[in-house]
C-alpha positions, 0 to 999 in steps of 0.5 A: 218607179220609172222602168224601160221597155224591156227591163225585168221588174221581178225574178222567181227560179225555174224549176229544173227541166226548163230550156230554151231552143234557140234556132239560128238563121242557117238553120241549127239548133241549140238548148240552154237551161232556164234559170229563173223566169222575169216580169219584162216591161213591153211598152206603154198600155193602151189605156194609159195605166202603165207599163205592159208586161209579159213573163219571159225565161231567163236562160244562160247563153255565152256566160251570160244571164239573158231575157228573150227580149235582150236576146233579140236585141242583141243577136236579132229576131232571126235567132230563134228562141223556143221553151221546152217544157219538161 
């Protein structure tokens, strides 16, 4: 399976509880709720075995569902994003 960088692979759902913080670059402060959990691709491995991975939240944001890594992508890395356990 080809896969990019930054593409989720595999879902499970969040437990209820689970949010995201986000902090903008003026300083505010905002929560939205995980939804799910992802497999996101991170790169290429150092060994030449694949792709990496990491498991990042999947939250609603706008009316849309985001990963981290689409989140800074498309607001950039000054928008802060933070989980908060339960």
């Amino acid at each position: 399976m080809n896969v990019s960088i930054h593409c989720p692979v595999s879902l499970t759902p969040a437990p209820d509880g689970w949010w995201v913080q986000h902090t903008s670059p003026d300083g505010s402060k905002f929560q939205s709720r995980i939804v799910a959990w992802a497999v996101v691709t991170t790169g290429n491995s150092s060994d030449d075995e694949g792709m990496s991975t990491t498991v990042q939240p999947v939250f609603v944001e706008h009316g849309h569902l985001w990963t981290v890594s689409e989140w800074y992508g498309a607001m950039g890395t000054d928008c802060d994003v933070v989980v908060v356990e339960p």
